[in-house]
C-alpha positions, -999 to +999 in steps of 0.1 A: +343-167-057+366-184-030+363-174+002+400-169+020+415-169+056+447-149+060+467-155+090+499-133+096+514-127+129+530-091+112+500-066+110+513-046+081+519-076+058+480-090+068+468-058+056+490-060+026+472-098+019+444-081+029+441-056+003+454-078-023+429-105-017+401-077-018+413-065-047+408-100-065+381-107-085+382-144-078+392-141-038+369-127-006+385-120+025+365-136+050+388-135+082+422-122+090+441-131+119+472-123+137+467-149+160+468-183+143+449-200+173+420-172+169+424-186+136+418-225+142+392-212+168+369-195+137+381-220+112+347-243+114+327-217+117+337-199+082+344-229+064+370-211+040+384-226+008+413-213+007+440-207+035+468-180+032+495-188+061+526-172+075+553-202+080+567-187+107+545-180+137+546-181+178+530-202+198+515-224+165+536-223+130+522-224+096+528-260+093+514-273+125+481-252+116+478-261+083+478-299+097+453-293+123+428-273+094+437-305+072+421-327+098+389-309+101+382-302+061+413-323+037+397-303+010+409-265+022+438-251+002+467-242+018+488-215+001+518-206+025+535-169+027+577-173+036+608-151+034+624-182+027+626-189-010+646-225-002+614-237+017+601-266+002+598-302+019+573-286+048+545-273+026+550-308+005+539-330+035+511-312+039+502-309+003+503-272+004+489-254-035+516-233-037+535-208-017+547-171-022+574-152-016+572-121+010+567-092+001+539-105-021+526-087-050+496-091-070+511-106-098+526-140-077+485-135-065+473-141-092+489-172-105+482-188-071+445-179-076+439-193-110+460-223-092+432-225-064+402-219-088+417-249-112+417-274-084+379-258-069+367-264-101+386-298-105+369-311-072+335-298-081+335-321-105+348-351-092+316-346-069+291-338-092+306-369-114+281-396-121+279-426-092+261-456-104+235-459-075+231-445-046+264-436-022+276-464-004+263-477+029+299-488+034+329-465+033+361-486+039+387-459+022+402-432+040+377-444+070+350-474+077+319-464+083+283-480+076+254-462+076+217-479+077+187-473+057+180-437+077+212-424+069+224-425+103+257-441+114+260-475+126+268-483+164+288-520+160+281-536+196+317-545+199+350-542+181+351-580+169+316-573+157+328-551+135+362-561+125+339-593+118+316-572+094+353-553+080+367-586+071+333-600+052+334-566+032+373-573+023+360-608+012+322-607+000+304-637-013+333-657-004+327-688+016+351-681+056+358-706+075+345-711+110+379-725+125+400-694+100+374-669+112+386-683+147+418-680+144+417-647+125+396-627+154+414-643+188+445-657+179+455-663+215+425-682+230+419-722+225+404-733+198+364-739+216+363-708+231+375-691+198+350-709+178+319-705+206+331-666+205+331-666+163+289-678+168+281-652+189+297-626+169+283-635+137+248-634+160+253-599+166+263-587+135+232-600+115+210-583+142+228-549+137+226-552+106+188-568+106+182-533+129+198-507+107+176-522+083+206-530+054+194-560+026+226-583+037+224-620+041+248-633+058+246-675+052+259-704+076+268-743+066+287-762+084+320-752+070+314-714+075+296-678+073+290-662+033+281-629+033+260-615+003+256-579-002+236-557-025+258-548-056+273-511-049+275-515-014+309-506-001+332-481-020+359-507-018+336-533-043+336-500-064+369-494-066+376-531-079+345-530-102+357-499-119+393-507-120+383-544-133+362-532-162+385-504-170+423-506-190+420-478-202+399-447-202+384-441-237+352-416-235+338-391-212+316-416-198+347-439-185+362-408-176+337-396-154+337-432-135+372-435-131+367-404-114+343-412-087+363-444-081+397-421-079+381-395-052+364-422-034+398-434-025+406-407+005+433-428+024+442-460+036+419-491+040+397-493+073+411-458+082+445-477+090+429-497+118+451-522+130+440-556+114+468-582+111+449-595+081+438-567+059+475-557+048+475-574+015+434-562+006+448-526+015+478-528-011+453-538-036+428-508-033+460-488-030+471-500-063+438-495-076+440-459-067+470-454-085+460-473-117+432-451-121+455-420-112+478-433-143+448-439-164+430-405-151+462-381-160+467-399-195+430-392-208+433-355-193+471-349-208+453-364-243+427-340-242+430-308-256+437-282-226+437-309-204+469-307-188+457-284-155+436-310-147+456-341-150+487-322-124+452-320-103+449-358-105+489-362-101+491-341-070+460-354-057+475-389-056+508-376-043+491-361-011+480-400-003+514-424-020+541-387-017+569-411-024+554-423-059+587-422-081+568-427-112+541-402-104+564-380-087+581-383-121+547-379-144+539-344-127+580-329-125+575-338-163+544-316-169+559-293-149+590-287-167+571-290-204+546-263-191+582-244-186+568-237-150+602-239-133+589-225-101+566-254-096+590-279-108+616-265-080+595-266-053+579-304-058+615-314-069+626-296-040+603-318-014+603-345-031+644-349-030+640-340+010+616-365+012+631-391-006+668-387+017+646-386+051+629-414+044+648-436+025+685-423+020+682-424-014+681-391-043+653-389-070+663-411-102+691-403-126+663-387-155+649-367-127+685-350-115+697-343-148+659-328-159+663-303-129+703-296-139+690-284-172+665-264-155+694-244-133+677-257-101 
């Protein structure tokens, strides 16, 4: 059962969606609101799965809420309500499920709510998927954050401390240099200071780490600091491990890895914090993430009734890399064999509005002449 929040600012269409959603077998109606700010208000305290929003909405639209409930839980689904059937592009930035067309009727209900169920059941399992070891003391992707040995998270005395600690994770077992570490942390100070500054830092990072009681060793000779960590220790050494060992996916049990690796990946390296050097480290866990989206799609579009779940994998990738052209391309193309032209509309749709306000450029020749045979 998924448990749904319906916000309409028109009373007689809530308690349209209402009815309908009580009706469903697969759907429970735990709050409806006229008032999308009453809305955000209950939002952590009912923890829905599912969101049902009006697009158009005083004082806070559909798209601006659905951005603010993405913030606080990026696994809710958003399922948009519009009188607009050319809307598109909005509910694509904010990877929206699926939207429906006013008045709604419990047919268009019911193929979003097998669409909602799919991807519940999708992301169940990409949880429940095998992890070899325990979870990561280090998350770098989506976020950075270390935890100790009690769970809790780790306090970094200051900033270079841990942009320090970020940079030995980027590069582990990997001998840095004193005078590059120097240079690297405080660009604009002389060269002693830098260096009596890199000492101290490296002080304070092993007695945090010493204190939240983490097996690293981080080694000094003259040349530099090594840092040594235990194998499984950030979800960035995962992401290369899998992706190193894996060309292919060829059995459930690579399948299942490839998997943990894929949903481990829940954004940009470090969170996106600003560190001059980390730009080439976060293309490579970004191509990484896209690898084993490729690899992830093909085993699920070779498997018999597999095809649900690799648009799940497609579209999961898409919320992260939306301008993708060959992904973009790999899910328009299940789309259109599935013969689900109101799916391939609206991501083509998006994706074309996307790809002009962004880039000035249209989608790719193959592309524009799939959707003219579809009528779009």
């Amino acid at each position: 059962m998924l448990r749904v929040m319906i916000v309409e600012d028109e009373r007689p269409i809530l308690g349209l969606m209402e009815l309908l959603v009580g009706r469903h077998p697969m759907l429970e109606a735990v709050g409806a609101y006229t008032s999308p700010l009453i809305a955000l208000e209950r939002f952590g305290e009912l923890k829905p799965d599912a969101v049902f929003l009006d697009v158009e909405m005083p004082r806070l639209g559909g798209i601006e809420l659905a951005e603010k409930l993405k913030a606080m839980d990026e696994e809710v689904q958003i399922v948009f309500t519009t009188a607009y059937p050319n809307y598109a592009v909005e509910a694509f930035r904010v990877s929206a499920v699926d939207y429906l067309l006013k008045p709604v009727t419990p047919d268009a209900l019911e193929r979003v709510a097998a669409r909602l169920a799919k991807n519940q059941a999708l992301r169940s399992a990409i949880r429940s998927a095998p992890v070899p070891g325990e979870r990561a003391p280090v998350r770098c992707l989506g976020t950075f954050e270390t935890r100790g040995l009690d769970g809790q998270l780790m306090s970094w005395p200051t900033r270079k401390t841990e942009e320090l600690f970020a940079y030995l994770i980027a590069y582990p077992d990997r001998l840095a240099g004193k005078w590059q570490l120097a240079d690297l942390l405080w660009p604009e100070m002389d060269e002693e200071r830098a260096l009596h500054n890199v000492h101290n830092t490296v002080y304070r990072l092993k007695k945090a780490l010493k204190e939240a009681g983490l097996a690293v060793d981080v080694t000094h000779t003259n040349e530099g600091y090594r840092m040594q960590t235990p194998k499984g220790f950030s979800d960035l050494e995962r992401l290369r491990d899998v992706k190193g060992r894996l060309a292919a996916i060829s059995d459930e049990r690579d399948a299942a890895e490839a998997t943990e690796a894929f949903g481990s990946y829940a954004g940009e390296l470090f969170g996106g914090k600003d560190y001059p050097w980390s730009v080439g480290v976060a293309a490579e866990a970004a191509s990484h993430h896209g690898a084993l989206a490729r690899m992830l799609a093909a085993w699920h579009r070779e498997q018999g009734g597999g095809l649900d779940a690799a648009k799940e994998v497609l579209r999961a990738y898409l919320g992260l890399a939306p301008l993708d052209e060959e992904m973009n391309a790999a899910l328009l193309r299940l789309y259109a064999d599935g013969g689900e032209a109101g799916m391939f509309r609206r991501h083509y749709e998006g994706y074309s509005k996307l790809l002009a306000d962004e880039l000035g450029i249209a989608p790719a020749a193959e592309l524009r002449e799939l959707a003219a045979r579809l009528s779009l």
